[in-house]
C-alpha positions in Angstrom: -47.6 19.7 -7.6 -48.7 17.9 -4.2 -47.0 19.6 -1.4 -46.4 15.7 -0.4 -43.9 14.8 -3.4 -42.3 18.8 -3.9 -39.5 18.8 -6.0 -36.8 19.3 -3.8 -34.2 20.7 -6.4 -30.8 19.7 -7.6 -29.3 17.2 -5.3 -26.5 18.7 -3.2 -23.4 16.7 -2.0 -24.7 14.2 0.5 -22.5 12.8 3.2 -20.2 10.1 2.1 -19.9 6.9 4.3 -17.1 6.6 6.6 -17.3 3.2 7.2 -22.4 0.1 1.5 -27.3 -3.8 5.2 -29.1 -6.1 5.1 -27.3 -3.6 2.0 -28.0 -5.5 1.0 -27.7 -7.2 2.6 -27.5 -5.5 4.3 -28.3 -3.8 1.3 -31.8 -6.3 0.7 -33.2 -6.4 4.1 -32.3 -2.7 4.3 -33.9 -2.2 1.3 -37.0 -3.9 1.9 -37.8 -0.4 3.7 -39.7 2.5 1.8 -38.8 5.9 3.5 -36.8 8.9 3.3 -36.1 11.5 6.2 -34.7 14.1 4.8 -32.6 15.0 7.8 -30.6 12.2 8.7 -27.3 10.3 8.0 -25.9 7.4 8.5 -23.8 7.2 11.7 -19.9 7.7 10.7 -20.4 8.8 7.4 -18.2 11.7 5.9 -19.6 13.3 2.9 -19.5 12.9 -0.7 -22.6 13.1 -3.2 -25.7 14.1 -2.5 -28.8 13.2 -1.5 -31.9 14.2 -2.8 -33.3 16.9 -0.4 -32.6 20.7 -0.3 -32.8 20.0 3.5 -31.1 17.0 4.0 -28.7 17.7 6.6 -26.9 15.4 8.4 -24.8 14.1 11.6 -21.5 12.4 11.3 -19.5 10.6 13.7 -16.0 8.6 13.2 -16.2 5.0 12.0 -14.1 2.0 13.5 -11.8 0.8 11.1 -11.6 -2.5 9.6 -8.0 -2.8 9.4 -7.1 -5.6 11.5 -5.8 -9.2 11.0 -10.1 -10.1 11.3 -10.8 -7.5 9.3 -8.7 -6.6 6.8 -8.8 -3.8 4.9 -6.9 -3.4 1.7 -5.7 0.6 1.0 -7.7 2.6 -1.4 -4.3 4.1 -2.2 -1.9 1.3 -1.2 0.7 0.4 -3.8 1.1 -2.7 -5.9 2.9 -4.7 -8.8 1.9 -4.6 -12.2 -1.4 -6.5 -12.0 -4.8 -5.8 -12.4 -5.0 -4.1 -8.9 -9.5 -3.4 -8.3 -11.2 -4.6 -11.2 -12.3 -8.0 -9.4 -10.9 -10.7 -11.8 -8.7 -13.5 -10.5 -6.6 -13.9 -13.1 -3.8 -16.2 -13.8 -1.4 -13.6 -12.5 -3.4 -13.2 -8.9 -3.7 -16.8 -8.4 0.0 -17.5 -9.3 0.7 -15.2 -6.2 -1.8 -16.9 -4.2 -0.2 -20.0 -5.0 -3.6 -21.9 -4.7 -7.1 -21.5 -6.1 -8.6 -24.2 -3.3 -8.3 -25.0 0.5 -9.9 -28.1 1.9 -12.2 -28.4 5.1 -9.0 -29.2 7.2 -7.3 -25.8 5.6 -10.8 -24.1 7.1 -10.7 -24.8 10.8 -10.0 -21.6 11.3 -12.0 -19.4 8.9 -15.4 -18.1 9.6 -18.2 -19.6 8.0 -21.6 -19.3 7.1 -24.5 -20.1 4.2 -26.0 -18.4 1.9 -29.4 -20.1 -0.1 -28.0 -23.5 1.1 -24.2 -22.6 -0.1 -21.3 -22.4 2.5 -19.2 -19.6 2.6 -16.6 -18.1 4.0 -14.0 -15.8 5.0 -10.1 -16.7 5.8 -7.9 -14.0 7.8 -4.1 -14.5 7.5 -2.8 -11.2 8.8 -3.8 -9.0 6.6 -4.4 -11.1 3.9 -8.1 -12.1 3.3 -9.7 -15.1 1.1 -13.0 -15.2 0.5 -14.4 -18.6 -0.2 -17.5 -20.8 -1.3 -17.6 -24.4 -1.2 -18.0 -26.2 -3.7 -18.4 -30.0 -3.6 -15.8 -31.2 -1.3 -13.3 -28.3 -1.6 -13.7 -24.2 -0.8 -13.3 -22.0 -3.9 -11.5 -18.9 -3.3 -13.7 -16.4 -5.6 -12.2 -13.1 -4.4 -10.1 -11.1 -1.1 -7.2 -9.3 -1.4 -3.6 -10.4 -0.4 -1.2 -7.2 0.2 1.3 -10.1 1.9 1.7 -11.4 -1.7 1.8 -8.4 -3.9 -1.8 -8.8 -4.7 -3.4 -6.0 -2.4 -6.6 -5.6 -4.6 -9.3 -5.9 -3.9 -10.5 -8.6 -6.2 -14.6 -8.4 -5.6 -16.2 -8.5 -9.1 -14.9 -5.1 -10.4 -17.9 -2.7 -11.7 -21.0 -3.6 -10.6 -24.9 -2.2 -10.5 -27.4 -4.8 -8.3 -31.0 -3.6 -7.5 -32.1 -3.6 -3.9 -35.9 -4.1 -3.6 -38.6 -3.6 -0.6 -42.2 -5.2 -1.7 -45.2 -3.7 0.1 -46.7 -6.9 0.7 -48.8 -7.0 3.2 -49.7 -10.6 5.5 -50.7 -13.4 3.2 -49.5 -11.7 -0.2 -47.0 -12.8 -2.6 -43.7 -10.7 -1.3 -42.4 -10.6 -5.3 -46.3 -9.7 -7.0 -46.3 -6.9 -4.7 -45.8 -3.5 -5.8 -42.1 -2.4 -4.7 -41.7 0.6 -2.7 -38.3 0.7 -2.0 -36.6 0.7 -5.1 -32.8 1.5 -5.1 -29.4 1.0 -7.7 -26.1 0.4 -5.6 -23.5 0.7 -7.4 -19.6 0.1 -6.6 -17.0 0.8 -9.4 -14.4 -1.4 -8.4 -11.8 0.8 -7.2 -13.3 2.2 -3.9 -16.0 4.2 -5.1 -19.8 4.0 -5.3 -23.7 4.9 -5.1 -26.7 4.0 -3.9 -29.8 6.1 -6.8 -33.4 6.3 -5.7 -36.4 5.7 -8.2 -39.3 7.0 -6.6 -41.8 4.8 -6.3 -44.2 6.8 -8.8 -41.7 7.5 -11.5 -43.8 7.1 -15.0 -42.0 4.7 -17.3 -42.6 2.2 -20.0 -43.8 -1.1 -18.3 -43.3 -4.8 -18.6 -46.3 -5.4 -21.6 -46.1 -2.4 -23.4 -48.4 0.3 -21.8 -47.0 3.2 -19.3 -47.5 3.4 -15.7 -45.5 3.6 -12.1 -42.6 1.9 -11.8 -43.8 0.2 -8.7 -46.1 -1.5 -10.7 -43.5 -3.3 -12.6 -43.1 -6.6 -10.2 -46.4 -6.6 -9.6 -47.0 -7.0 -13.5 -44.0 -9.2 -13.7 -42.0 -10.4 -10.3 -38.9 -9.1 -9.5 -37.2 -10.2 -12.6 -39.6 -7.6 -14.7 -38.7 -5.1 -11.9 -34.9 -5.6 -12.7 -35.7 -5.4 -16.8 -37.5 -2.3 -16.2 -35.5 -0.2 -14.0 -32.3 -1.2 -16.6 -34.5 0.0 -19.3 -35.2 3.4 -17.8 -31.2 3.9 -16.5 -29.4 1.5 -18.7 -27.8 0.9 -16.6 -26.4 -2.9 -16.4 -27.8 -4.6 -13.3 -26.8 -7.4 -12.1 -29.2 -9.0 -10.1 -31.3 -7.9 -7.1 -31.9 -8.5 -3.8 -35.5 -8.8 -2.2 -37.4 -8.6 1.1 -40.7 -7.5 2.8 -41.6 -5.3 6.0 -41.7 -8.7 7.7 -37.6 -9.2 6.4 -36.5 -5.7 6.7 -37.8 -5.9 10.5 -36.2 -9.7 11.1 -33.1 -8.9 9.5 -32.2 -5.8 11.1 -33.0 -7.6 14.4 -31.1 -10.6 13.5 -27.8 -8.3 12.7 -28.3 -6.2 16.0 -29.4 -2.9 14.4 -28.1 -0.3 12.3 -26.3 3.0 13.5 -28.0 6.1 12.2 -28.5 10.3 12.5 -31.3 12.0 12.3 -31.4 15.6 12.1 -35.2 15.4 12.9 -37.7 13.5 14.4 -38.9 11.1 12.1 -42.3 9.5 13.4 -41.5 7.2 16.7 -37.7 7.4 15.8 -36.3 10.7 17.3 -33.6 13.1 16.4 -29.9 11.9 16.9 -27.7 8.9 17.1 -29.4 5.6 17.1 -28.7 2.1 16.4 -32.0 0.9 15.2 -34.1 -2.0 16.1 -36.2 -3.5 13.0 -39.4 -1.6 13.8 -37.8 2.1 14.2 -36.1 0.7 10.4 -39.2 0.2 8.9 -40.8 3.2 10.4 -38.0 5.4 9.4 -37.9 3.9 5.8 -41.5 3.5 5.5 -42.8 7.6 6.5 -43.2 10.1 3.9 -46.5 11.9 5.0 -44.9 14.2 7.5 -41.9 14.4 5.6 -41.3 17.8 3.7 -40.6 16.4 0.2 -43.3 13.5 0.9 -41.9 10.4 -1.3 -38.6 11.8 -2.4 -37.4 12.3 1.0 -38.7 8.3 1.5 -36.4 7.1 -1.1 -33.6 9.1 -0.3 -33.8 7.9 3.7 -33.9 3.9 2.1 -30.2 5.1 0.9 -29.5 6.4 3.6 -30.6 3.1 5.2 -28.5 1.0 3.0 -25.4 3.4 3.5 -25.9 2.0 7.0 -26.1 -0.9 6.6 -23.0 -1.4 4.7 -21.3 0.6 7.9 -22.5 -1.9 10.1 -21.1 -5.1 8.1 -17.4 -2.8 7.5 -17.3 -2.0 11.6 -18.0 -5.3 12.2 -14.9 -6.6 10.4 -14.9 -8.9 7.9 -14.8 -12.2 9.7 -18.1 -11.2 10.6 -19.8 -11.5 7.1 -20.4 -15.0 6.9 -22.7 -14.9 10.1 -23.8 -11.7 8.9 -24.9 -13.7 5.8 -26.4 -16.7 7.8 -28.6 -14.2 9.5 -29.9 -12.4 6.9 -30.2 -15.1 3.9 -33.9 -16.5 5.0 -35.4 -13.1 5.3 -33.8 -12.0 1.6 -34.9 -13.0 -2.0 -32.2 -13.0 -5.0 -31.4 -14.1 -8.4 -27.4 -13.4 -7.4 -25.4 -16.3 -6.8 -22.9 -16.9 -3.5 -20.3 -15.7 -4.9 -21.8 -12.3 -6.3 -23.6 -11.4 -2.9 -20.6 -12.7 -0.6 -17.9 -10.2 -2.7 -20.8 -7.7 -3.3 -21.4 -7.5 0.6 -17.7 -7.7 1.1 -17.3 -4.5 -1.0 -17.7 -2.5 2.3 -14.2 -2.7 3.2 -12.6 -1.1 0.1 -15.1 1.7 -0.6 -13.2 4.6 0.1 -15.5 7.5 2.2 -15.1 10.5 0.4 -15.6 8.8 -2.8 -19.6 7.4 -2.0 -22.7 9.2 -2.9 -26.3 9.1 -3.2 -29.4 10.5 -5.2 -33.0 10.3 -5.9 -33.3 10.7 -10.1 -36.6 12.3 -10.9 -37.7 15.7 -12.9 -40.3 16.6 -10.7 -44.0 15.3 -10.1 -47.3 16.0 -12.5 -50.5 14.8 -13.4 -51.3 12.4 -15.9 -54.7 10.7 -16.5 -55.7 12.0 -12.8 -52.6 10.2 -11.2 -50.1 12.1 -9.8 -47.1 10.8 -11.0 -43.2 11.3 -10.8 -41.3 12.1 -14.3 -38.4 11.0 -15.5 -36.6 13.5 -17.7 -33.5 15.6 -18.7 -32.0 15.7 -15.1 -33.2 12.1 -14.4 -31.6 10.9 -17.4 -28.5 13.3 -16.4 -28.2 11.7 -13.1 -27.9 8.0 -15.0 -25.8 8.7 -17.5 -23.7 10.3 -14.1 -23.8 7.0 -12.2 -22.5 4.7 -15.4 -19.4 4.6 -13.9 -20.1 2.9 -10.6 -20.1 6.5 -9.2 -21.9 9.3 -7.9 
């Protein structure tokens, strides 16, 4: 095996954020990186599940909490009546509470707002109570939040959920979504506080969009980032539910455009040195993009692009949640999805229930060979254990 992709063993417990850029979207423009340092953290993070390297060791530092009347966070543990408290639906029995499904542009003068793909959105603080909101027509839709001031702590975000985060290594003058991806990464969120973000190296050998066999990369350059999202729920089965796009060109402008993201390195990671940083969109791509001097080569890249969306979903949750809908604004033109509003406004919004001890992170793979003079990555028994693992939202 290439000394550039070794095997770095059974993933060990990685450090769980305290605080899931840009992740997407933080989570898509963070994604949009390909990289994988094998010694760093994101700033604030606690620890939970693992990340992929035998040496991945990693920094931590407290997070700001989100628990003010502008950001609003409801209680992992925080008690509540009889109704269907986390799995993301608005029923009947929420809205009752609520006493309204709808607030008019008058009822928004003092909500933040924001667009996303040429839809306005929005989020409404009322003490601790928060509304999340998409217009529609002439009126604003409340589509999730949570409401502890009305029995109905929550959160109501859309329950279980996988999404796909995507970097393309498009280069100037290529099609971002024909291009192989390099950064390919599952977040999931189960609904109740928990998550994790799961690598696929880039090489992983799998069944393609045609028929034949060949690296997963391959797949959206075969067939856009639709056959991307067919193939990697083919090899985990597990249920995506959209993705989120960008290039080198979008991970740089959108981590510029939200101010940087905080993160620790353990190690000196090409320009980006050891320690605390909060990083401009170059030293993002550079960390997400290096593998050659990295000890386990490409499976340390992919496990630093989790890293990089783990801090990117600490940046929108110690930002507080009013901040989202600019976050949004800044991020949308440099990000390419088939989610809709709604999905990617509750998706991002997600980062202020996930509880810290209960987030983790992985790179699935068995291991790199040789096959028709390629190396390649294989996906086998611990792969396939590592899946089956994460079909819960968790890891």
């Amino acid at each position: 095996m290439s000394a550039r992709r070794r095997a770095p063993g059974r993933p060990t417990s990685a450090r769980a954020i305290s605080v899931l850029t840009a992740a997407v979207l933080v989570a898509g423009p963070l994604a949009a990186c390909s990289g994988s340092d094998s010694g760093g953290e994101a700033a604030g993070t606690g620890s939970a599940n693992p990340s992929t390297t035998a040496d991945d060791t990693s920094a931590t530092s407290s997070s700001p909490s989100p628990g003010s009347s502008s950001s609003a966070s409801p209680s992992a543990s925080a008690p509540g009546p009889a109704l269907p408290v986390g799995d993301g639906t608005l029923t009947p029995q929420v809205l009752q509470r609520l006493g309204k499904s709808s607030y008019s542009d008058a009822e928004m003068a003092t909500a933040a707002k924001g667009t996303w793909k040429g839809t306005q959105v929005g989020a409404l603080s009322q003490g601790e109570d928060v509304s999340l909101l998409v217009k529609q027509g002439s009126t604003w839709k409340v589509v999730g939040g949570w409401w502890p001031s009305k029995g109905a702590p929550g959160p109501y975000l859309g329950g279980k959920r996988f999404v796909l985060a995507l970097g393309s290594d498009a280069r100037p003058g290529q099609d971002v979504q024909r291009s192989r991806a390099d950064t390919i990464q599952v977040i999931g969120l189960d609904g109740h506080g928990g998550g994790g973000i799961l690598g696929m190296p880039r090489d992983s050998y799998v069944p393609l969009p045609g028929g034949s066999r060949g690296k997963i990369n391959g797949a959206m350059s075969a067939a856009g980032p639709q056959g991307m999202t067919s193939t990697v729920a083919r090899t985990t089965g597990l249920p995506l539910q959209g993705y989120l796009l960008t290039s080198m060109t979008g991970l740089t402008a959108a981590v510029n455009a939200i101010g940087g993201v905080p993160v620790t390195l353990k190690r000196q990671v090409k320009d980006v040195p050891a320690g605390s940083h909060n990083l401009n969109g170059l030293q993002a791509l550079h960390l997400a993009r290096e593998r050659k001097s990295l000890p386990g080569g490409d499976f340390d890249r992919s496990a630093n692009q989790g890293l990089l969306l783990m801090s990117g979903f600490l940046k929108v949750r110690s930002e507080g949640v009013r901040t989202l809908p600019r976050i949004m604004t800044a991020i949308d033109k440099h990000v390419t999805t088939d989610l809709s509003p709604t999905q990617v406004l509750t998706f991002l919004a997600s980062a202020y229930q996930l509880n810290p001890s209960r987030i983790g992170r992985t790179v699935a793979h068995d291991g790199a060979t040789t096959i028709g003079g390629a190396s390649v990555v294989q996906v086998g028994p611990r792969a396939r254990a590592e899946f089956a693992r994460f079909r819960d939202g968790n890891l």
